[in-house]
C-alpha positions as CSV (number, residue, x, y, z in Angstrom):
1,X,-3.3,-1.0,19.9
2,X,-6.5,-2.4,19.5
3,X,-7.7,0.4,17.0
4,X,-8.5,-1.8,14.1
5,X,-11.9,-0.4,13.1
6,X,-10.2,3.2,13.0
7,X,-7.1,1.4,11.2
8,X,-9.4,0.2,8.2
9,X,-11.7,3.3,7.9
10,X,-8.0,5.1,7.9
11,X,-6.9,2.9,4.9
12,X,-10.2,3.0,3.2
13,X,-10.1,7.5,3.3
14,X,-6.2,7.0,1.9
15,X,-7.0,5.1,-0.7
16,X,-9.7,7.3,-1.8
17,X,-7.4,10.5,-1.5
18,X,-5.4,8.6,-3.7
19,X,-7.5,7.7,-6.3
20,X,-9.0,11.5,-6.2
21,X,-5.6,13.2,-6.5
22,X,-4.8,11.2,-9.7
23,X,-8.2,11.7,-11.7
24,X,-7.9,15.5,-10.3
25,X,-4.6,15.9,-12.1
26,X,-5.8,14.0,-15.1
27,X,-8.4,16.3,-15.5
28,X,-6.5,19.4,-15.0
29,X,-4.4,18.2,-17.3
30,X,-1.5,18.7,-14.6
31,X,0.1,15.2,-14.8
32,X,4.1,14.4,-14.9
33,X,6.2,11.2,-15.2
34,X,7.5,12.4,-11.8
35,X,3.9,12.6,-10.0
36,X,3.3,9.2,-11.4
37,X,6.6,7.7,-9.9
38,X,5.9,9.8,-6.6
39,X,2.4,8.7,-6.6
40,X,3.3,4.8,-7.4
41,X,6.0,5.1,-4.7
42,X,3.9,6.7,-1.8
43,X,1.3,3.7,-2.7
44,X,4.2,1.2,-2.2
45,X,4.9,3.1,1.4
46,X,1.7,2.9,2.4
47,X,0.9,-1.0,1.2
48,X,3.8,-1.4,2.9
49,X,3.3,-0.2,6.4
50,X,-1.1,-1.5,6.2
51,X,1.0,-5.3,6.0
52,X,3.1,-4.7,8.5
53,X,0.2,-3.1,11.1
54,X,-1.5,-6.4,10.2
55,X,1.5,-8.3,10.7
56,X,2.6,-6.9,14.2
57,X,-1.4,-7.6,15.0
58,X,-1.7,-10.9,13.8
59,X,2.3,-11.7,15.7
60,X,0.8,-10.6,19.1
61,X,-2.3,-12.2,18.9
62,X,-2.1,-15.3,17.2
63,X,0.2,-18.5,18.1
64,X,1.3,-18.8,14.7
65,X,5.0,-18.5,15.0
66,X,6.0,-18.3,11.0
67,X,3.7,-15.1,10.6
68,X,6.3,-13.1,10.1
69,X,7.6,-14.9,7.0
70,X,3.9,-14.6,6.2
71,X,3.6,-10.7,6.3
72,X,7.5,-10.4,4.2
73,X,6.1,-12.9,1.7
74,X,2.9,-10.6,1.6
75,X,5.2,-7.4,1.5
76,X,7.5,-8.9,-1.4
77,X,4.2,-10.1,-3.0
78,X,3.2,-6.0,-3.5
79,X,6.4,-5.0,-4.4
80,X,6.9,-7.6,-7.6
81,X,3.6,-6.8,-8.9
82,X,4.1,-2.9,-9.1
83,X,7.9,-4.1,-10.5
84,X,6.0,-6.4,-13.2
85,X,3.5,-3.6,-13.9
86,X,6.4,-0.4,-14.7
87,X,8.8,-4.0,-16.6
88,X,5.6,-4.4,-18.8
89,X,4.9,-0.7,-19.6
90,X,8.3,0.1,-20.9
C-alpha cells in the first residue's frame, strides 16, 4: 500500500505495548499461566502477519519469484523458536 514508514512506526508502538503490559502485570503482581500463553500467542499473531506484510511487499515489488518460500521459511523460523523456548522451560 505503500505505507511502510507508518507500517514500522506501527510495529515499533506494538511491541512497546507489549513489553509494558507484561512488566505492568509483573509489578502488580497480577500475572497468570494463562496471560503468559495469551500474551506469547498474540506475539506469534502479530510476528506472523509483520512477515507476511513484508512478504506480500517484497512479492509485488521484487522479481524474485521463490520469495514466498522465503517469507514461510521466515514464518516457520518464529514459530520453532517460541516452540524450542516453552520445550526448554518445562
Amino acid at each position: 500500500m505503500g505505507l511502510n514508514i507508518v507500517g514500522g512506526i506501527l510495529a515499533q508502538v506494538s511491541s512497546i505495548a507489549d513489553g509494558i503490559d507484561g512488566g505492568l502485570a509483573r509489578r502488580k503482581n497480577m500475572t497468570s499461566a494463562f496471560g503468559s500463553f495469551f500474551d506469547a500467542l498474540l506475539d506469534r499473531y502479530s510476528d506472523s502477519l509483520i512477515i507476511l506484510g513484508m512478504t506480500i511487499w517484497a512479492a509485488t515489488n521484487e522479481a524474485f519469484g521463490g520469495i514466498w518460500l522465503v517469507g514461510f521459511a521466515v514464518m516457520i523460523g518464529t514459530l520453532v523458536v517460541s516452540y524450542s523456548r516453552a520445550r526448554i522451560e518445562q
